[in-house]
ChimeraX commands (.cxc) that place a marker at each C-alpha (Angstrom):
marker #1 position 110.01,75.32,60.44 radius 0.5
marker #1 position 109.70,74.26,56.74 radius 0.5
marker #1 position 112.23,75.56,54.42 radius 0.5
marker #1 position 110.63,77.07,51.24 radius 0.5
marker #1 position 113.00,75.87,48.39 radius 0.5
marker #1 position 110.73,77.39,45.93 radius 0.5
marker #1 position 110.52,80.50,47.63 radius 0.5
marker #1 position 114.11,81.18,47.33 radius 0.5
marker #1 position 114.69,80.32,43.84 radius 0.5
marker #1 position 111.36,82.23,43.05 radius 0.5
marker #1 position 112.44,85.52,44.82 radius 0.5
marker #1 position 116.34,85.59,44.92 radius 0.5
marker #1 position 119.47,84.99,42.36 radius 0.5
marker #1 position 120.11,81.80,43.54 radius 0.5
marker #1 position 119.42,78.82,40.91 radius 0.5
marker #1 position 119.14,75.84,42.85 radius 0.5
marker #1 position 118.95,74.86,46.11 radius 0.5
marker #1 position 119.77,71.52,48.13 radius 0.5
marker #1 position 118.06,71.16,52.01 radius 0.5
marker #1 position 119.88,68.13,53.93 radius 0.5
marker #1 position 118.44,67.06,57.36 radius 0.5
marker #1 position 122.23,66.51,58.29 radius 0.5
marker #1 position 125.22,67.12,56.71 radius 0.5
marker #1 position 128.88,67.17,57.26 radius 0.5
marker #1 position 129.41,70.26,56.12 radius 0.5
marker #1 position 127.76,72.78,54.02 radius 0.5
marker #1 position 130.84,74.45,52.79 radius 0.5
marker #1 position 132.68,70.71,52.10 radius 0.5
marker #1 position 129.45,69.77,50.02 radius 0.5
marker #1 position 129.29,72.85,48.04 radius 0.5
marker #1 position 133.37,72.05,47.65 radius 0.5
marker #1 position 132.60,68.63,45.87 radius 0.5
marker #1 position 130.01,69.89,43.59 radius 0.5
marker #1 position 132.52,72.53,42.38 radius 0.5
marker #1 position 134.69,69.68,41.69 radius 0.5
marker #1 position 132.01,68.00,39.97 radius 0.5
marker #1 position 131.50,71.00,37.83 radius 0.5
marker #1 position 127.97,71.60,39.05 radius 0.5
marker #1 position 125.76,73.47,36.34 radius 0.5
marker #1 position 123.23,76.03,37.71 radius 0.5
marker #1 position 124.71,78.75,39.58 radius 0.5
marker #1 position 124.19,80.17,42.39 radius 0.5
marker #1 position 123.81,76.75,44.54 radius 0.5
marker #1 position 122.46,77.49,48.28 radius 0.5
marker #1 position 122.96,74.43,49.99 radius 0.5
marker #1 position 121.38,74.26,53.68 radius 0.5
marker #1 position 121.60,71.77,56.53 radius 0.5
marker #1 position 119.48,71.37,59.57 radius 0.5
marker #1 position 122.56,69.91,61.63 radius 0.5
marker #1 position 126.15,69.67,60.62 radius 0.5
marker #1 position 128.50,67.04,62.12 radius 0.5
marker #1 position 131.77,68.51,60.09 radius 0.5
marker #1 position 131.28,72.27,60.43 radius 0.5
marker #1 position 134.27,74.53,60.24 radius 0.5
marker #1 position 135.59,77.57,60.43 radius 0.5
marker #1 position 138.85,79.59,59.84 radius 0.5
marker #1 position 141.80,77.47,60.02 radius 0.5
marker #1 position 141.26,74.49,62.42 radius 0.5
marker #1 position 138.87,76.01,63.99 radius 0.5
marker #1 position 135.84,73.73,63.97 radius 0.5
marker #1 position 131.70,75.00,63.77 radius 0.5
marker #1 position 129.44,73.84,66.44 radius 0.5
marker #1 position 125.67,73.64,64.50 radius 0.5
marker #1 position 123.24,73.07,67.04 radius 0.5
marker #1 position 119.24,71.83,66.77 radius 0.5
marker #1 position 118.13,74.86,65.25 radius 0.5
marker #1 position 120.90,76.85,63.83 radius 0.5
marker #1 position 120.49,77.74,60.03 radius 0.5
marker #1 position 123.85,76.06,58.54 radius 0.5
marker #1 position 124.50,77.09,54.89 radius 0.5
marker #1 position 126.75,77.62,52.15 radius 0.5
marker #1 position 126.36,79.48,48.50 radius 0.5
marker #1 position 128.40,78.32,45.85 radius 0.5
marker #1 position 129.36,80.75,43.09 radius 0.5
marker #1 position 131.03,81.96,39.90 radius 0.5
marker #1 position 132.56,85.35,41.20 radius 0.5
marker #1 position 134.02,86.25,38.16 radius 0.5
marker #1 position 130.96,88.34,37.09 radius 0.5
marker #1 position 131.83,90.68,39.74 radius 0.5
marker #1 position 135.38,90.37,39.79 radius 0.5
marker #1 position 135.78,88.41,42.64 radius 0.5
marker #1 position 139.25,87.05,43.01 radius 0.5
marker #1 position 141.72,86.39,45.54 radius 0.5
marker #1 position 142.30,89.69,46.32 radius 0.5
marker #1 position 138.74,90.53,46.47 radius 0.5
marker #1 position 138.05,87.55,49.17 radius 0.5
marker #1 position 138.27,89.97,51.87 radius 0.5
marker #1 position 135.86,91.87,50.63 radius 0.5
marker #1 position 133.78,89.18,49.99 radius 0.5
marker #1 position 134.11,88.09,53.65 radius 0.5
marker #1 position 132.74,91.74,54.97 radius 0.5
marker #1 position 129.95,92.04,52.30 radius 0.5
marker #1 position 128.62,88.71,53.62 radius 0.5
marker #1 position 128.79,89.86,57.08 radius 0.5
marker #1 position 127.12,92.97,56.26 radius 0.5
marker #1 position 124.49,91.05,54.74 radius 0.5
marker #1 position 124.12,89.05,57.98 radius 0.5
marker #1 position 124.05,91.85,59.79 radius 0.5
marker #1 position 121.24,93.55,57.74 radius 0.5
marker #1 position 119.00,90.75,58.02 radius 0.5
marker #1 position 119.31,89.95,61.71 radius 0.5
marker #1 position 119.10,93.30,62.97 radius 0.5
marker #1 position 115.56,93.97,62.40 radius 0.5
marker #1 position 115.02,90.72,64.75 radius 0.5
marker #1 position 117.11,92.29,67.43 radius 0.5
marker #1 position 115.48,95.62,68.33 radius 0.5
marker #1 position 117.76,97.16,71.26 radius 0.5
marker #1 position 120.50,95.02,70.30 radius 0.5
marker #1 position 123.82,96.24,69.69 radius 0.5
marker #1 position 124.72,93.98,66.46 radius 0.5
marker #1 position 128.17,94.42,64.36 radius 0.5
marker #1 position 130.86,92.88,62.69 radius 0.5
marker #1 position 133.93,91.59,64.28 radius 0.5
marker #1 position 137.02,91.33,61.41 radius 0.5
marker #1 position 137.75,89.16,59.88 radius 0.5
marker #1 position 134.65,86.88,59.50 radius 0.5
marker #1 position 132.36,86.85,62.77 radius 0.5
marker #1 position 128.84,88.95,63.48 radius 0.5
marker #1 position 128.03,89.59,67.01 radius 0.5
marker #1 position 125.14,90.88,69.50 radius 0.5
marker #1 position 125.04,91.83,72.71 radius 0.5
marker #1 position 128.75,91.37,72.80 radius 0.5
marker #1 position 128.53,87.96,71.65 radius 0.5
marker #1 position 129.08,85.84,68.56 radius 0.5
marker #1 position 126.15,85.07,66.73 radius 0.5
marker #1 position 127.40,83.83,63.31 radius 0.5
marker #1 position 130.55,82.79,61.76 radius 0.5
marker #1 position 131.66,83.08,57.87 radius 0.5
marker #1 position 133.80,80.70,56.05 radius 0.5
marker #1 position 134.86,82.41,52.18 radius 0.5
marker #1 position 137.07,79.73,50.41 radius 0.5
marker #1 position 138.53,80.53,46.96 radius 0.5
marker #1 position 138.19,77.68,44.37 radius 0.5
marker #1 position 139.39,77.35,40.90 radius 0.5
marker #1 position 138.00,78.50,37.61 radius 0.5
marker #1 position 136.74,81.81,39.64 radius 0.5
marker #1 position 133.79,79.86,41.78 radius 0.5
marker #1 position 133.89,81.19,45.72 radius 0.5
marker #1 position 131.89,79.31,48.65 radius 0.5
marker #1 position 130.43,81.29,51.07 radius 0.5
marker #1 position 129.37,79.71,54.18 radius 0.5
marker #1 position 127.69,80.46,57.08 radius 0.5
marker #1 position 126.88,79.37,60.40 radius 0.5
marker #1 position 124.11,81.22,62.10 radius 0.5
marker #1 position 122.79,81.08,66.27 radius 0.5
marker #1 position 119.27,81.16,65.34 radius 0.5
marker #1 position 116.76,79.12,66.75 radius 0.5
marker #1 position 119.05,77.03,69.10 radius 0.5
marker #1 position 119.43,77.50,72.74 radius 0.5
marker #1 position 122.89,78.26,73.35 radius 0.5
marker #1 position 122.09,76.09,76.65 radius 0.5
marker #1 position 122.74,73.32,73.96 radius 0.5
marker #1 position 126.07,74.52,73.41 radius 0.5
marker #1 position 129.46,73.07,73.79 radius 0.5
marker #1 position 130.29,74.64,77.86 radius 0.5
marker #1 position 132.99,76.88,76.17 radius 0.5
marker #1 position 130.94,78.30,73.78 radius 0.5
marker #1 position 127.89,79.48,76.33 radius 0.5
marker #1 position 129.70,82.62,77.65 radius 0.5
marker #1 position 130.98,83.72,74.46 radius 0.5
marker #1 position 128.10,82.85,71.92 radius 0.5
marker #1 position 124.30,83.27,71.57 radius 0.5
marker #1 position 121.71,83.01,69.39 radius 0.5
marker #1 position 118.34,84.76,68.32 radius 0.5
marker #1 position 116.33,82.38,70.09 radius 0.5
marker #1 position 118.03,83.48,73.53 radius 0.5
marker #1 position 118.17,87.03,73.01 radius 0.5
marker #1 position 114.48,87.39,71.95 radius 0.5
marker #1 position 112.31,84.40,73.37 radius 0.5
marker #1 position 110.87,83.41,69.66 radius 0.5
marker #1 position 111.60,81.54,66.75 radius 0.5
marker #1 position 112.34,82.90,63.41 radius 0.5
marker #1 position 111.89,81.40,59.97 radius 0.5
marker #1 position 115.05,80.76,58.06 radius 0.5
marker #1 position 113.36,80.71,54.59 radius 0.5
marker #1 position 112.58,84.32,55.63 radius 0.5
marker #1 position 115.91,85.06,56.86 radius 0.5
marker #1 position 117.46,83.91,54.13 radius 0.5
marker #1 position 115.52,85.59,51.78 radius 0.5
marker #1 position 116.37,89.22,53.22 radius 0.5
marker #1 position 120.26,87.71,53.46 radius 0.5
marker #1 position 120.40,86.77,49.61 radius 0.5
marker #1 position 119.27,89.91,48.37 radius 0.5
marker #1 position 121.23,92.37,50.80 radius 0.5
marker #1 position 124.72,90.23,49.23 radius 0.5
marker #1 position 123.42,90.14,45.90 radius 0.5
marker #1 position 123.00,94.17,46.11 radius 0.5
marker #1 position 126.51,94.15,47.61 radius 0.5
marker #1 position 127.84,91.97,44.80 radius 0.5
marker #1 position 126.65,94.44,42.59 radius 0.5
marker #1 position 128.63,97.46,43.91 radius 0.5
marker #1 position 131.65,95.27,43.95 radius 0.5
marker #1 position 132.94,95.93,40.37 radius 0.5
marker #1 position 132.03,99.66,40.41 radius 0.5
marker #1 position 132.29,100.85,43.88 radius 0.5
marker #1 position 133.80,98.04,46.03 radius 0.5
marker #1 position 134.76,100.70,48.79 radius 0.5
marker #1 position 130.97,100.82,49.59 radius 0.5
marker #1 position 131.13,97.58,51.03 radius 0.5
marker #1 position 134.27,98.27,53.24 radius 0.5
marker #1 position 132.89,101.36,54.16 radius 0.5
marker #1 position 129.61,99.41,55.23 radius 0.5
marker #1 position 131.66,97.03,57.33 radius 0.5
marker #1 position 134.05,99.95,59.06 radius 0.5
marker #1 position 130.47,101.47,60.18 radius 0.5
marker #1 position 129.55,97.94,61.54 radius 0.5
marker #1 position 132.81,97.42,62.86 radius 0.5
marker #1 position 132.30,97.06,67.07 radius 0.5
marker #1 position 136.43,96.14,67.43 radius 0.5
marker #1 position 136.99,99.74,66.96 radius 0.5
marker #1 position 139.50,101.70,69.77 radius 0.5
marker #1 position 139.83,98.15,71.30 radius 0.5
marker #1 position 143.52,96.67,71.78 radius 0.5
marker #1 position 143.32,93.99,69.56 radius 0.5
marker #1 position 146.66,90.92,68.81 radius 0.5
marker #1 position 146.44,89.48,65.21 radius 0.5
marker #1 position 148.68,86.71,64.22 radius 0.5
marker #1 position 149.62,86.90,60.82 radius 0.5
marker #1 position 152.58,86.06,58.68 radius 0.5
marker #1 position 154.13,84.03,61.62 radius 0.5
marker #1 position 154.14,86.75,63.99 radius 0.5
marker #1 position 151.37,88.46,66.52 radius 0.5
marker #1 position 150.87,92.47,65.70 radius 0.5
marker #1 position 148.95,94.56,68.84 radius 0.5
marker #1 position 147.61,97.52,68.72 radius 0.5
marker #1 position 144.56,99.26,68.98 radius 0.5
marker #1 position 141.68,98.86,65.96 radius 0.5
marker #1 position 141.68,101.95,63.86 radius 0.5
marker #1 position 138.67,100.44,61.64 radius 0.5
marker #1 position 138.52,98.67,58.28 radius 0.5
marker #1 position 140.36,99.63,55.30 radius 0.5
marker #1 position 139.31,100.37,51.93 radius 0.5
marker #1 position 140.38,97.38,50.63 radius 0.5
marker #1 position 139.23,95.09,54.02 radius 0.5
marker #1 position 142.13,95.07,56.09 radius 0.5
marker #1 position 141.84,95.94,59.12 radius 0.5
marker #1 position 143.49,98.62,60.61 radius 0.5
marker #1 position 145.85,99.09,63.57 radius 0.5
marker #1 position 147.43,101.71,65.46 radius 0.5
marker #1 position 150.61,100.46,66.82 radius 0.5
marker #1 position 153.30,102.27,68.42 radius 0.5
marker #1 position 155.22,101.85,65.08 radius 0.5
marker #1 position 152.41,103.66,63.63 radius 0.5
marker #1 position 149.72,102.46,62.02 radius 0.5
marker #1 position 149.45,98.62,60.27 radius 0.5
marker #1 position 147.23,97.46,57.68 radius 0.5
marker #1 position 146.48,93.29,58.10 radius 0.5
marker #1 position 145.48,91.56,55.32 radius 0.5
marker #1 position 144.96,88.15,56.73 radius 0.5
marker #1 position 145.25,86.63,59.99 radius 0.5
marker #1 position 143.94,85.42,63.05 radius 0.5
marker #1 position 142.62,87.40,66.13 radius 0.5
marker #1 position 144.06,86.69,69.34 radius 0.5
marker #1 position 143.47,87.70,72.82 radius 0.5
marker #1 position 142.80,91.76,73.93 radius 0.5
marker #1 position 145.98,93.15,74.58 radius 0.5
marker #1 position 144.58,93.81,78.33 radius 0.5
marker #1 position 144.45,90.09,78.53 radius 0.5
marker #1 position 147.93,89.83,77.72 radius 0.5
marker #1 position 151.14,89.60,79.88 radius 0.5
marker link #1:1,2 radius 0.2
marker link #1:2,3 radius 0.2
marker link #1:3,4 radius 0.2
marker link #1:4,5 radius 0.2
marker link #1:5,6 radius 0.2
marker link #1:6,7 radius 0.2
marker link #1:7,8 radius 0.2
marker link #1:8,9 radius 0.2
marker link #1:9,10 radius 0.2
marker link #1:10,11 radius 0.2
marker link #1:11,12 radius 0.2
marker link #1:12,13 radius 0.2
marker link #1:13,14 radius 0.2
marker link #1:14,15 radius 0.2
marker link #1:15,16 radius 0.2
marker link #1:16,17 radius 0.2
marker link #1:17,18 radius 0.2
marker link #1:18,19 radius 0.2
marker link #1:19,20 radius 0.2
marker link #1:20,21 radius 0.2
marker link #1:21,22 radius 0.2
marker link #1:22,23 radius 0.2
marker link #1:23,24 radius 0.2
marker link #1:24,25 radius 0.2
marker link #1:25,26 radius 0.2
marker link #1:26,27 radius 0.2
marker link #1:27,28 radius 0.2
marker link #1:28,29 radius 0.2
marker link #1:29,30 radius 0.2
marker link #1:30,31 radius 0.2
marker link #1:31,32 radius 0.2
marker link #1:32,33 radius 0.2
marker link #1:33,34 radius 0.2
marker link #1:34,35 radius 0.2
marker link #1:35,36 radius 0.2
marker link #1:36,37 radius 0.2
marker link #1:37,38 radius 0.2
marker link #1:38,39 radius 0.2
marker link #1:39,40 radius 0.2
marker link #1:40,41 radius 0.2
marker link #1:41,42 radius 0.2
marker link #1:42,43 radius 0.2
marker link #1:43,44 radius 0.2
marker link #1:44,45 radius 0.2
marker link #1:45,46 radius 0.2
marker link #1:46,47 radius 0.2
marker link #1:47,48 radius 0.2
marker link #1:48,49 radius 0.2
marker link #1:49,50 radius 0.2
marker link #1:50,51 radius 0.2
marker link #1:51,52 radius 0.2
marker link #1:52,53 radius 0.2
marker link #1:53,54 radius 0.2
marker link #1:54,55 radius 0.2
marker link #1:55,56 radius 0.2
marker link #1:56,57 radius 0.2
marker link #1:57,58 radius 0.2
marker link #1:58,59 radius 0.2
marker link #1:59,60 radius 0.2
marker link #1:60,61 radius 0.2
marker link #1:61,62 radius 0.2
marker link #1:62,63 radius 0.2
marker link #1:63,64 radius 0.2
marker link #1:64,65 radius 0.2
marker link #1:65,66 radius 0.2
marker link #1:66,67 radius 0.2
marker link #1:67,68 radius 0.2
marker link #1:68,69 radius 0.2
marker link #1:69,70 radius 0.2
marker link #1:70,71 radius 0.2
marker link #1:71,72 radius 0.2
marker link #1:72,73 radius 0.2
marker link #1:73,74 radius 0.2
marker link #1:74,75 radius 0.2
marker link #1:75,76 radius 0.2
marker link #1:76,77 radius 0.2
marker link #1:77,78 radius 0.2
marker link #1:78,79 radius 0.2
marker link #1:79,80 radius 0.2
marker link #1:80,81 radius 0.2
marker link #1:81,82 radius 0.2
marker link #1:82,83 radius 0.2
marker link #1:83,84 radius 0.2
marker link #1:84,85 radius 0.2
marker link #1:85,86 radius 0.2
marker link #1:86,87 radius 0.2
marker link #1:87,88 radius 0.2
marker link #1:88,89 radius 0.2
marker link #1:89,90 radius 0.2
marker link #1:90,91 radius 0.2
marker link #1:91,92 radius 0.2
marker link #1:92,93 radius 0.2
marker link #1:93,94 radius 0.2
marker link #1:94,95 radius 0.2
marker link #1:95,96 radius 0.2
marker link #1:96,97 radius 0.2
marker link #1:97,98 radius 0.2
marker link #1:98,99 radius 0.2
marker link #1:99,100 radius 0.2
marker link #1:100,101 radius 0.2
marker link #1:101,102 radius 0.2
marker link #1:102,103 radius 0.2
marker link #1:103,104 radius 0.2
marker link #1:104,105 radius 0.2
marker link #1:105,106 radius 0.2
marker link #1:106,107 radius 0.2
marker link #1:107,108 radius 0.2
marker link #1:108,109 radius 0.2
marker link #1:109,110 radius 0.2
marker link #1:110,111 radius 0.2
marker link #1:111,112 radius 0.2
marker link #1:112,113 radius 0.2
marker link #1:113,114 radius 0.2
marker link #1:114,115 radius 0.2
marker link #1:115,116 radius 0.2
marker link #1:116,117 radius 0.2
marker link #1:117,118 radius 0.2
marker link #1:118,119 radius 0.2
marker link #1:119,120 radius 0.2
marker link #1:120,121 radius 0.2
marker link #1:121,122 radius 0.2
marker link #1:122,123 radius 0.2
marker link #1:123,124 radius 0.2
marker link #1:124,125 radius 0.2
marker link #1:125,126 radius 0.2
marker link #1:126,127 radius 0.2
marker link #1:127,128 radius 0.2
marker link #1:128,129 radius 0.2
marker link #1:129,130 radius 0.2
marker link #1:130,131 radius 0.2
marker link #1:131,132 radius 0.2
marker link #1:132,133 radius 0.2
marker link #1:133,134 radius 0.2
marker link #1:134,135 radius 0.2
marker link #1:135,136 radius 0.2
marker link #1:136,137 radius 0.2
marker link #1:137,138 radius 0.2
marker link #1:138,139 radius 0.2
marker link #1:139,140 radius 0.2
marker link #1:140,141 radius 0.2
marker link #1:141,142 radius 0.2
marker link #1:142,143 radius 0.2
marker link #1:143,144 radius 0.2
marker link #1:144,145 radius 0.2
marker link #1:145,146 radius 0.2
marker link #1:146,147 radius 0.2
marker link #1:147,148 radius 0.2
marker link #1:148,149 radius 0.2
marker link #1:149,150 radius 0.2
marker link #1:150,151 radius 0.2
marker link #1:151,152 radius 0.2
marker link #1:152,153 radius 0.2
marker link #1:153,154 radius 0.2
marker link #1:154,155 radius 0.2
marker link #1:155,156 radius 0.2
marker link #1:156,157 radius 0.2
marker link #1:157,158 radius 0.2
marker link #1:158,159 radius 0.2
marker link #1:159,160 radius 0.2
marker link #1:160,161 radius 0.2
marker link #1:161,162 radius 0.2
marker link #1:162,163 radius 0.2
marker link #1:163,164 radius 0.2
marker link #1:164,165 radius 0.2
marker link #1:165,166 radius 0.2
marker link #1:166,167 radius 0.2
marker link #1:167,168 radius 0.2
marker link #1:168,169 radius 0.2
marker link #1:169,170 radius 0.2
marker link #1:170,171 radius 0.2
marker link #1:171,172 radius 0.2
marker link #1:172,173 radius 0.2
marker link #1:173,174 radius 0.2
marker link #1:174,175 radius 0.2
marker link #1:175,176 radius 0.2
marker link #1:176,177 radius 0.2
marker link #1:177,178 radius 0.2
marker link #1:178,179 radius 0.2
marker link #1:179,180 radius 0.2
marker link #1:180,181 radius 0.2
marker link #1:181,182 radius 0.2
marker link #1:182,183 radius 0.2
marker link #1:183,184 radius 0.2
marker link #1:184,185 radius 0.2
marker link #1:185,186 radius 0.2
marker link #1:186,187 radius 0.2
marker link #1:187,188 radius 0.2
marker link #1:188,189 radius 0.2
marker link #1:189,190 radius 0.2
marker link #1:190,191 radius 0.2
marker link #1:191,192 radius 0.2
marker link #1:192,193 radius 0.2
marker link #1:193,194 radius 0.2
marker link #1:194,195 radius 0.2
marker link #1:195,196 radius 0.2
marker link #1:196,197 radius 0.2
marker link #1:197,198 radius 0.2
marker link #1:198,199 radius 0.2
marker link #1:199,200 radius 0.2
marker link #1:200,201 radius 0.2
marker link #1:201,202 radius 0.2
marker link #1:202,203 radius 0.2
marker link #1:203,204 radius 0.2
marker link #1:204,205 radius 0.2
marker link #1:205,206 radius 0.2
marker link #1:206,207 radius 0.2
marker link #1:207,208 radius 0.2
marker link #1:208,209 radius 0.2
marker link #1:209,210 radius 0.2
marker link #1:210,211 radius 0.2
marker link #1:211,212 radius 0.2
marker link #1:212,213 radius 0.2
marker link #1:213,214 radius 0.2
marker link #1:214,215 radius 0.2
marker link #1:215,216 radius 0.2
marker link #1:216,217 radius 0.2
marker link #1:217,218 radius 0.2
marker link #1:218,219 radius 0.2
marker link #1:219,220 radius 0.2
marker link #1:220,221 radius 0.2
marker link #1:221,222 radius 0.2
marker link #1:222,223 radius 0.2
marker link #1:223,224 radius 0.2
marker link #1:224,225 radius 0.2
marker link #1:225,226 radius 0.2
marker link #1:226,227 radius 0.2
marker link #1:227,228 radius 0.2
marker link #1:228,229 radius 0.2
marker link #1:229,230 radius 0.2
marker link #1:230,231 radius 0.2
marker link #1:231,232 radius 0.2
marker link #1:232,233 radius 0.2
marker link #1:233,234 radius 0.2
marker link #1:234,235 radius 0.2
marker link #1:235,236 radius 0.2
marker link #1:236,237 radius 0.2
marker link #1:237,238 radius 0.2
marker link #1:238,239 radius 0.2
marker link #1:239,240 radius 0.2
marker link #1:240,241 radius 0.2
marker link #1:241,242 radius 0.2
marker link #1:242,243 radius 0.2
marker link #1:243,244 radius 0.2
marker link #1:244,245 radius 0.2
marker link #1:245,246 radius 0.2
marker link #1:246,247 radius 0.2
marker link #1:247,248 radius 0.2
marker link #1:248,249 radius 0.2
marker link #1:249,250 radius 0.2
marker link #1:250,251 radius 0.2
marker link #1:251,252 radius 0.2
marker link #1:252,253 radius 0.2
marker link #1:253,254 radius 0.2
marker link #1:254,255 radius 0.2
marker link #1:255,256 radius 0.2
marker link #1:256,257 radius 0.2
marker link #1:257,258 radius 0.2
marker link #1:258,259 radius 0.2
marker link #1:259,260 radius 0.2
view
């Protein structure tokens, strides 16, 4: 399906907007322009394939034919978007992910799982990738299961991943898609200055780890407990038998019932 370029400048916040047939990587590309000191911002940048993608850490992206690949670059400093505020820029994005797929997904149990990943029907459906540049410009990228078969897939990925395509027999536009996605994040940018709890709250209401035993590495070391929710601030929130942990950062491991 055709992307509509103009469509998206026409009807959205974003400025310009860059459609590759195949990329690298979305979030790599919007990287270099940064570095370039690109002019007109917000930048969308969207690829058809990616050969590079990644996720968090060394974790790598598998785009396949029909996934909607993408990556905004922007200057967060409008709406105070810092370092600290990454988090939070991580959960309003999956909000807005969430938002926009769920009306495609009637019956569908859809959520966030912290720090970065949307799910249905207890599978992943999308990743998010939030890198910090310099001079206050953010990348937000994206990789969403939409029109490709998870049968595609890499053979680890088919039992824990799937896309739209599978779970509802039809193809979707992505300049449609992407059009309800910008606007649910812009409106989310917007409460970020004033009332940034609105968007934790939104993603502690989307939240499906909740009363599951969950192991986080972070700072060196693996915490367990049992998810309590998301924090004000977008940590996420453990009940250990120390008490109860706020994370900041790190990286989810296996259920603690999968764990010697």
């Amino acid at each position: 399906m055709t992307l509509d370029t103009s469509r998206l400048i026409r009807e959205t916040p974003v400025r310009r907007v860059e459609h590759y047939p195949i990329l690298g990587s979305t979030n790599d590309r919007a990287k270099q322009y940064a570095a370039e000191g690109v002019g007109l911002l917000p930048l969308l940048i969207v690829a058809d394939q990616q050969t590079a993608g990644r996720g968090r850490g060394s974790n790598r992206w598998w785009t396949g034919r029909g996934a909607l690949a993408f990556s905004l670059l922007l200057d967060g400093r409008p709406w105070g978007i810092d370092l600290s505020r990454g988090p939070l820029l991580s959960l309003a994005a999956a909000v807005a992910v969430t938002e926009a797929v769920r009306p495609l997904l009637p019956g569908q149990t859809v959520g966030i799982h912290w720090p970065n990943d949307v799910f249905a029907a207890g599978r992943k459906l999308a990743g998010i990738l939030v890198e910090m540049l310099t001079g206050g410009l953010c990348v937000v990228g994206i990789g969403l299961n939409l029109n490709n078969p998870m049968v595609d897939a890499p053979a680890e990925m088919r039992t824990s991943a799937t896309s739209i395509l599978d779970l509802t027999g039809v193809r979707h536009a992505r300049t449609s898609l992407l059009l309800v996605f910008l606007k649910h994040l812009a409106a989310l940018l917007d409460q970020l200055p004033v009332t940034p709890d609105v968007i934790s709250r939104l993603a502690d209401e989307r939240c499906l780890q909740r009363g599951q035993p969950l192991g986080v590495e972070s700072g060196g070391s693996v915490v367990r407990g049992v998810c309590a929710g998301i924090a004000s601030d977008g940590a996420l929130l453990l009940d250990t038998p120390s008490g109860r942990e706020r994370i900041v950062s790190g990286v989810l491991t296996k259920n603690l019932s999968q764990m010697p």
